[in-house]
N, C-alpha and C positions, 0 to 999 in steps of 0.2 A: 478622261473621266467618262464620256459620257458614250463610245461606241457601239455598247449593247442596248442603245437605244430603243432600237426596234425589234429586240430579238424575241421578245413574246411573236410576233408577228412571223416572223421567220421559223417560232419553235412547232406552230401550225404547220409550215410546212415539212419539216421534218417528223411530225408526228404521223406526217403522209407515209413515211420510207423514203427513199431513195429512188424509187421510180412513180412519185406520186402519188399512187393508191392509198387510200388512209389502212391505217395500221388493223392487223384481225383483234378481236373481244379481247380482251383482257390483257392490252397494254397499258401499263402503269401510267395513271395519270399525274398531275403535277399533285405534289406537297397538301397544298389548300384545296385539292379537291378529293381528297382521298375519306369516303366518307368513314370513320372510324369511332368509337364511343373511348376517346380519351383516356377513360376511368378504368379502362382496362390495360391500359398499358404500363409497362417502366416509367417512374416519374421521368428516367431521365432521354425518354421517348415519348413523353406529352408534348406537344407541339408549343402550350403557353409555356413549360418549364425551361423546355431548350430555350425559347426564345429572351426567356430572365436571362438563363446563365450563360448563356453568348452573350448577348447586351453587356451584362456583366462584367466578364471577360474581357470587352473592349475597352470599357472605362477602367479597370484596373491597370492593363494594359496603357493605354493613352495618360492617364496620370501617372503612373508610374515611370515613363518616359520623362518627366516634368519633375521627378521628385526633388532635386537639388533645389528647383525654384520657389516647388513649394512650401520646403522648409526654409527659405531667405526670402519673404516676400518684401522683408523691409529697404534689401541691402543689396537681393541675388538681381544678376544680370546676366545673361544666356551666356557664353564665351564666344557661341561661333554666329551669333546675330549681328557683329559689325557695329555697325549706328541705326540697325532696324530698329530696335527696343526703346531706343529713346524715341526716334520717328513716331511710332507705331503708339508710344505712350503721350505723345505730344499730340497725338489724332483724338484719341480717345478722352483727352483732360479736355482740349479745347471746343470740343463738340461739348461734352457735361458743363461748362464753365459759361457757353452758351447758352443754353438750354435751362441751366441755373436761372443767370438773367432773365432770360421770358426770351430771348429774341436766337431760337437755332438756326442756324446758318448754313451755308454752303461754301462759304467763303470767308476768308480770316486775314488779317494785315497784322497777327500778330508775330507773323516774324514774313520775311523777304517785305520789314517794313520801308516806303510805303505802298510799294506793287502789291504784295499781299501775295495768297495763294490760293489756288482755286483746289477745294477740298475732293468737289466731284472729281477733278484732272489726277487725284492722286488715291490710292486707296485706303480712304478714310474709314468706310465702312460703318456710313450711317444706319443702316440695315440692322445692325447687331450694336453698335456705338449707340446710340439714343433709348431706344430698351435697356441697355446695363448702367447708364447714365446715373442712375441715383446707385451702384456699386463705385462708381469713380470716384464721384463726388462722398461717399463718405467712406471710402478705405483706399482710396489712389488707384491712379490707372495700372500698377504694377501686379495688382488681384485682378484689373479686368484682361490685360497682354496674358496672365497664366490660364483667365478663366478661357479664354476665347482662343487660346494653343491647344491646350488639354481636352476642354469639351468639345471645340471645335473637331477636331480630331476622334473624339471618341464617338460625335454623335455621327460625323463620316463614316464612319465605320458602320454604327448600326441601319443607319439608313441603307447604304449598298446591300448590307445583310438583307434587310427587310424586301428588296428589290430583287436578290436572288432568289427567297426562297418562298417568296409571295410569287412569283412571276415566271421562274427560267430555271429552276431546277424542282428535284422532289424533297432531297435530302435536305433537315436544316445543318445536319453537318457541313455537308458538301456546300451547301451559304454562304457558311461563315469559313468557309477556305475561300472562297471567290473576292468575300466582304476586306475580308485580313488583304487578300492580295493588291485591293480596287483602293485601300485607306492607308496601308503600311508598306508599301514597296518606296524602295530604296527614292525613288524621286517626291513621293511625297514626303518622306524621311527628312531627304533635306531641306525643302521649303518648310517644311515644321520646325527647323532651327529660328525661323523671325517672320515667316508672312501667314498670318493666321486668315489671310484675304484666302489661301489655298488650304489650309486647315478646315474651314470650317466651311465646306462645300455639302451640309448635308442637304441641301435647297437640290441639285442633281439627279439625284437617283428619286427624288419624287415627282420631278418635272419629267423625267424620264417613265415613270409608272403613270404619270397623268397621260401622256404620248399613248403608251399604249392600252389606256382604256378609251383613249380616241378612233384608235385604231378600230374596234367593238360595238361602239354605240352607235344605237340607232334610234332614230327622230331628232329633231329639231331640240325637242327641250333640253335631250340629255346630252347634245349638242354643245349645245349652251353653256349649261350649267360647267361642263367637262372644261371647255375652252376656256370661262370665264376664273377658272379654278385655277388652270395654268396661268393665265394675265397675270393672277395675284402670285405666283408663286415665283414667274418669273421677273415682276415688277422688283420682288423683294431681294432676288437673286441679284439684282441689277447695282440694288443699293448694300449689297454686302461685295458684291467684287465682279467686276465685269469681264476681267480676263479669263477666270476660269470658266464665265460662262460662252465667250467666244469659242474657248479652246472646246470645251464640250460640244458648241455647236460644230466645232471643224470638225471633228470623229462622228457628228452624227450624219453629215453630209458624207463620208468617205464611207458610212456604215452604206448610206440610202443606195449609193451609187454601185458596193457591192450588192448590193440586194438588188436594183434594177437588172444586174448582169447575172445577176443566178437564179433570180424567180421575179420575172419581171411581172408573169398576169397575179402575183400575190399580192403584191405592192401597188399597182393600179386598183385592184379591191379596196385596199387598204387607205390609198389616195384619197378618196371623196371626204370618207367624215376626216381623217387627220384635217385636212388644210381648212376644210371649214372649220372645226376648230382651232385651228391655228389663227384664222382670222378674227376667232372673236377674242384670243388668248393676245395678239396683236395689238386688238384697239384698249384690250382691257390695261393690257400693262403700257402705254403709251399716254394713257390720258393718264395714270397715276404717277408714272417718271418724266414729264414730257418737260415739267419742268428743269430738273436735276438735268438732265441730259442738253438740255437748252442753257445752262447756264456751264457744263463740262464742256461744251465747243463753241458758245458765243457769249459766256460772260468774261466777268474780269479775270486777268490773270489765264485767261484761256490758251493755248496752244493747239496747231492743226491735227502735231501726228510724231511721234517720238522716235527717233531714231539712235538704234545700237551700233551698227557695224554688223559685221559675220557675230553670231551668236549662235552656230547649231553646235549638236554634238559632233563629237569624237567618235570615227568608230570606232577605235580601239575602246572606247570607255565602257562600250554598252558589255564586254566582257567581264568587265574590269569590275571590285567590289568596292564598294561606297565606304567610306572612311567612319560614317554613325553606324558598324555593322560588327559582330560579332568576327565575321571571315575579314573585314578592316582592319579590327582591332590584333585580331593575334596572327595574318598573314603582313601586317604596313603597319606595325603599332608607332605611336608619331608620325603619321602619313600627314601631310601637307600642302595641302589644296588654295586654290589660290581665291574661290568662293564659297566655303561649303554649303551656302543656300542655293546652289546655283547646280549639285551634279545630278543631272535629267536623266540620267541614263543610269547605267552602273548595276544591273542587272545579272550581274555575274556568270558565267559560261553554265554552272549546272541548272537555275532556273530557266535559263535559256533552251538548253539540249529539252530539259521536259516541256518545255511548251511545245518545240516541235514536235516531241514524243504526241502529244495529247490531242495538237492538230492534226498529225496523219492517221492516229486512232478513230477521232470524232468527224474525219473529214465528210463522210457521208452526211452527217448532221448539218443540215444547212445553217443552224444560230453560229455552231463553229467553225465553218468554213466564212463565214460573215464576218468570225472576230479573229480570224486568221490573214484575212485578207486588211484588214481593217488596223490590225498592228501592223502590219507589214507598212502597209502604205503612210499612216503615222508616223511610223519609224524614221522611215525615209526621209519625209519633211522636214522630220526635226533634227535634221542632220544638217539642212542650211546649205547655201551655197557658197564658196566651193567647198567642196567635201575636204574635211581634213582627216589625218592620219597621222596617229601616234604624234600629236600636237603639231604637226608639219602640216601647213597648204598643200594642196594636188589641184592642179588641171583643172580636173573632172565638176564640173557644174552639176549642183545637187537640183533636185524640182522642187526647193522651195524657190527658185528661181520665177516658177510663173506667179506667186501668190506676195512675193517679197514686198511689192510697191502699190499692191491693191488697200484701199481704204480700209481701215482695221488693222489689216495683216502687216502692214508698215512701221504700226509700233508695238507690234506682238514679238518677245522673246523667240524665236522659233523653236530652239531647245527644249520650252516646257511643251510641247507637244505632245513629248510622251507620257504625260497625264492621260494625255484622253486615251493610250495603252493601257493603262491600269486597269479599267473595267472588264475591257475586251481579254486582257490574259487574266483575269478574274473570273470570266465566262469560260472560260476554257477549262482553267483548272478546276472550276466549280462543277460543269460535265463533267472531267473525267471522275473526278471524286464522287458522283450523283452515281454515275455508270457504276464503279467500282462498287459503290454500296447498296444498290437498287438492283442491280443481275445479281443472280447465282454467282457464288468465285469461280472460274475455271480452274479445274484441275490438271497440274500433269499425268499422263498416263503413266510415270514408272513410281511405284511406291516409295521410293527415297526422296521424292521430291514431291509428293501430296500437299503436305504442310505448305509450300510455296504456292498460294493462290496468287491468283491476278488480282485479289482483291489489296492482299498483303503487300505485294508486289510495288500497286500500285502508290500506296501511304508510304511505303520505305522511300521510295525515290523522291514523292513529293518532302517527307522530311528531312532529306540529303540537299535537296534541291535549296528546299527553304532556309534549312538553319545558318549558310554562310551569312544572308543578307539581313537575320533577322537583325534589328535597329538594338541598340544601346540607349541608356539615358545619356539626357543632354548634360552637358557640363557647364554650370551657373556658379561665376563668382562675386567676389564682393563688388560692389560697386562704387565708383570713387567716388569720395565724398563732396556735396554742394559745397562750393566756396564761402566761408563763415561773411563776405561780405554781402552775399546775397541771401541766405538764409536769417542774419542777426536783421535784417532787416534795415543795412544800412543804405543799402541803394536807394530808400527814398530822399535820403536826404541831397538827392541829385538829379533825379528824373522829373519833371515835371509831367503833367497828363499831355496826352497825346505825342511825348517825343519818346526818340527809341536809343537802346544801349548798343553799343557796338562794344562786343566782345572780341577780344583778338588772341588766335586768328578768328575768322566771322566759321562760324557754323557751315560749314558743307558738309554731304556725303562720305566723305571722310573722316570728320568729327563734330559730332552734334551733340554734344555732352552739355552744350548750353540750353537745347531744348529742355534738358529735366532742370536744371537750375531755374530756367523759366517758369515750368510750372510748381516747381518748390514756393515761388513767390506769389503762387495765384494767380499769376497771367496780370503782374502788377506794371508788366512796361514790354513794348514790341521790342521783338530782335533785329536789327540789322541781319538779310543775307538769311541762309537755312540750309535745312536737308529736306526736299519736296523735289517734284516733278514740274515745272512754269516755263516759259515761254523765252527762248534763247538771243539774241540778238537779230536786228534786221528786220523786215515785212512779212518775211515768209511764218514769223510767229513758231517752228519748228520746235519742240522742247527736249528740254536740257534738263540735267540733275543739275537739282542746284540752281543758283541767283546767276543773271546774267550780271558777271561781277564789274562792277566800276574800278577805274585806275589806283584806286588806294588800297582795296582789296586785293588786285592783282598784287599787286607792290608788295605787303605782304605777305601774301601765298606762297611767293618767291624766296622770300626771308625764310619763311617758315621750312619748307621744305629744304634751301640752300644751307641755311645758318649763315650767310654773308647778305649783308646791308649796300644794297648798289648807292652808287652817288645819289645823295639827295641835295637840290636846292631850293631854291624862290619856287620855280615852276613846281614840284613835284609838293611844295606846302603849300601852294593857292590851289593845285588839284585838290588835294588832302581837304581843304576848306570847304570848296565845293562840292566834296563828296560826302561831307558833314551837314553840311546845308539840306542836301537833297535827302539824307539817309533824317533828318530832322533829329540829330542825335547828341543828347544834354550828356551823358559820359561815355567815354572809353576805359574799359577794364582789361587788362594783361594779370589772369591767374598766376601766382607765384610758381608752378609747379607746371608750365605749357612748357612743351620741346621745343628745342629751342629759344629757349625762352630770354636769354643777354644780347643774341641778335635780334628780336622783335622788341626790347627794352631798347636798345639803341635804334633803330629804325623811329618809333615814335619820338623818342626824344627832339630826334635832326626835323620829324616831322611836326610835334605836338611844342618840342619843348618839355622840361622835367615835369613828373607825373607826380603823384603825392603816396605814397605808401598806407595802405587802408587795410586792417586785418588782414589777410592771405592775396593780398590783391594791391597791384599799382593801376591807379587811376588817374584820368586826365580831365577834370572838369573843362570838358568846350562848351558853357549852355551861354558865356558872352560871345561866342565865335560861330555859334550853328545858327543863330539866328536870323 
């Protein structure tokens, strides 16, 4: 996301040449400084028109990706979001249902009850969840999961626009080819199937335009004011999703370091006002999240530091086309991936050949030679160590080796890395496209081939390039229906307040279908167990997906996934008892319609004893035995 950080800064020096000297009279300034009387021009060459009908563009574009969903808002559920959607909808009710109350929170016990969940430790996404809060609460969180994919998404877009063609090039064309690259390439693609925490990053390219008006200012006030602008925008950034903005800050560190090694006395300029603004951008957003982040690593339910395993790319993949893509669909149609929110790479060989293509062109240009070096070395990262190939392990130790166990970077995906590529080959392609449309076309000298400018030349191949990856709509189907015993509103007749249902199997990452049954009921009884991020077994506090599961649960899990009921006796139904006790849990429910469902019907049986058949649902009233 976030690489071209500084590239205003770095575009000064290229505006120098190549050997420093600033450029002779009448080199084309940027975009926003070209003085020009508007009213003269082709409407669809006024700078506000363009800037409508791109904006435009994006949101037609971004919602039109979403269209399935938005004609099922009642019923449609993403296909390739897993149990994000219900997750993600289960963030968004229980923040409004708070907040409802008088009492928002940061932490919830309505489901891993009675451990609870620590909301900061997960990406709740109070930032944008409390603002749309009265849309939850009166048309469901399933208009706020489309609102905050779609807009989210479309407003990414225009902000990067806005960052291109305010900032780093002249053309607003050439923008919105950088904007499209930085919002719609194939890895944001697939985190738009379920994490709108990466959707809706348009907080970035303004934190990134506050940077470099840092970069600029002079005095103390303006100082201030600049720094005290970014506190509040990175405060906000903080409570919408803090991963994308580590990862942002990783590309902005890889940008800085290129930049110290190719114009080192620009950057020591540049040095003083940033960091003193940086300082006051520091204390600003610290005293406004100091709590949130205080209660993300030392409240309840807290954990130190989350751990994946190997998680970089493939390199085979970064050739390779993404399965939400036009070149997906008609070269691998039923291609079959084993995450679709997960492929970071997938870039395809001809987007690839022109990026090179555009970094040897612009290489004199130091902003591209900055966001050359800058994917590059991104790239690399998120390739993880050990490097794999064509799904195979190798030998060969990747250099996210030195970053893997450093504080932060411990529980960072390393794969999404190449996020913060997007801007940088969004900067690139936005140059050459600038170049292309801002010089003269060259022409070949034999008249058969006049007509073939560089200018033409140049669009042909970026449209070749582009169109295998461009993205498809997402595919949204029905959604299975709430169990008529929790919807008719029979469960009260069994829950008392403050104890919790144990649904079997209990809710994890793998099926969390009871998180919407949950909020079907209003947040009328806790859940046993979940699908969250909390705190694993042991001192070390290390987190885990998912409940650190007690013996009856396991018991279970096993059922479930086996279809055979291991021996049960005395010992495994006074566990069961005690893991009732503890879970403080008045029923157990077995939906009529769970997999394997006559081996988890026998299980409780040997464990519960016979159950009572209740609308769509066998039930165990334990509220004389949990007590």
């Amino acid at each position: 996301m976030p690489p071209n950080t500084l590239t205003a800064a770095a575009r000064d020096d290229a505006a120098r040449g190549p050997s420093g000297d600033p450029e002779p009279e009448g080199a084309v300034p940027a975009a926003s400084d070209v003085p020009q009387d508007s009213a003269e021009l082709p409407l669809l060459a006024r700078p506000r028109v363009l800037d409508a009908v791109i904006s435009a563009a994006f949101v037609l574009v971004a919602f039109g990706l979403y269209r399935d969903l938005w004609l099922h808002l009642g019923d449609g559920y993403l296909v390739d979001s897993g149990e994000d959607q219900n997750l993600f909808e289960w963030f968004f009710a229980v923040q409004a249902h708070a907040l409802a109350d008088g009492h928002p929170t940061l932490y919830s016990a309505l489901q891993n009850f009675p451990a609870g969940v620590n909301l900061m430790g997960n990406t709740a996404m109070p930032g944008l969840v409390l603002p749309l809060a009265p849309l939850t609460l009166l048309v469901g969180p399933t208009l706020t999961w489309a609102v905050l994919l779609s807009g989210g998404l479309a407003a990414t877009a225009i902000a990067w626009y806005w960052l291109f063609s305010r900032y780093l090039v002249r053309s607003r064309w050439a923008a919105a080819a950088g904007a499209g690259c930085a919002a719609f390439a194939p890895p944001m693609i697939s985190h738009a199937h379920a994490h709108p925490n990466f959707t809706a990053t348009f907080l970035l390219p303004l934190i990134i335009g506050r940077l470099l008006r840092l970069r600029k200012v002079r005095g103390h006030r303006a100082t201030l004011r600049n720094g005290v602008v970014l506190g509040l925008l990175l405060a906000w950034q903080m409570l919408i999703g803090e991963e994308p903005l580590l990862i942002m800050a990783t590309g902005l560190l890889v940008w800085v370091m290129a930049w110290a090694a190719v114009r080192p006395r620009t950057l020591l300029a540049a040095a003083r006002p940033m960091l003193s603004g940086l300082a006051v951008a520091a204390m600003v957003s610290l005293l406004l999240v100091g709590y949130p982040l205080w209660v993300q690593f030392a409240g309840p339910a807290s954990y130190h530091r989350l751990t994946h395993g190997p998680a970089g790319n493939d390199l085979a993949s970064f050739g390779s086309l993404p399965r939400q893509s036009i070149g997906g669909q008609l070269l691998h149609p039923g291609q079959q991936v084993a995450n679709p929110t997960e492929q970071n790479a997938f870039f395809g060989w001809p987007l690839l050949v022109l990026l090179l293509v555009a970094a040897v062109w612009l290489w004199r240009e130091v902003p591209a030679r900055l966001a050359a070096i800058t994917v590059l070395v991104l790239a690399a990262l998120s390739l993880g160590t050990p490097l794999y190939l064509s799904e195979a392990p190798t030998s060969v130790p990747g250099p996210w080796l030195a970053l893997a166990d450093l504080p932060l970077f411990s529980s960072l995906i390393e794969a999404r890395l190449t996020l913060a590529c997007l801007p940088a080959m969004g900067l690139l392609l936005a140059m050459a496209s600038d170049r292309a449309l801002v010089r003269p076309p060259h022409r070949p000298g034999r008249a058969a081939l006049r007509w073939l400018t560089s200018r033409r030349l140049w669009f042909v191949a970026l449209a070749l390039a582009v169109l295998p990856v461009l993205p498809v709509r997402f595919d949204a189907g029905p959604r299975a229906a709430t169990p008529a015993f929790f919807s008719s509103g029979d469960w009260r007749q069994y829950v008392r307040p403050d104890r919790s249902v144990l649904t079997v199997p209990p809710p994890d990452p793998g099926g969390a279908a009871a998180l919407h049954w949950q909020v079907a009921t209003g947040f009328g009884f806790p859940l046993v167990e979940g699908y969250f991020v909390g705190p694993g077994p042991g001192p070390d506090r290390v987190g885990i997906y998912g409940a650190d599961r007690r013996p009856t649960s396991l018991l279970l899990a096993g059922v479930l996934m086996s279809g055979q009921v291991p021996p049960i006796g005395a010992k495994e139904r006074a566990t069961a008892l005690a893991d009732l006790r503890y879970w403080r849990t008045d029923v157990v429910v077995l939906p009529g319609d769970v997999y394997n469902g006559a081996a988890l019907h026998s299980a409780l049986v040997q464990l519960l004893g016979p159950g009572q058949p209740r609308d769509d649902v066998t039930v165990w009233d334990v509220r004389d035995r949990s007590d």
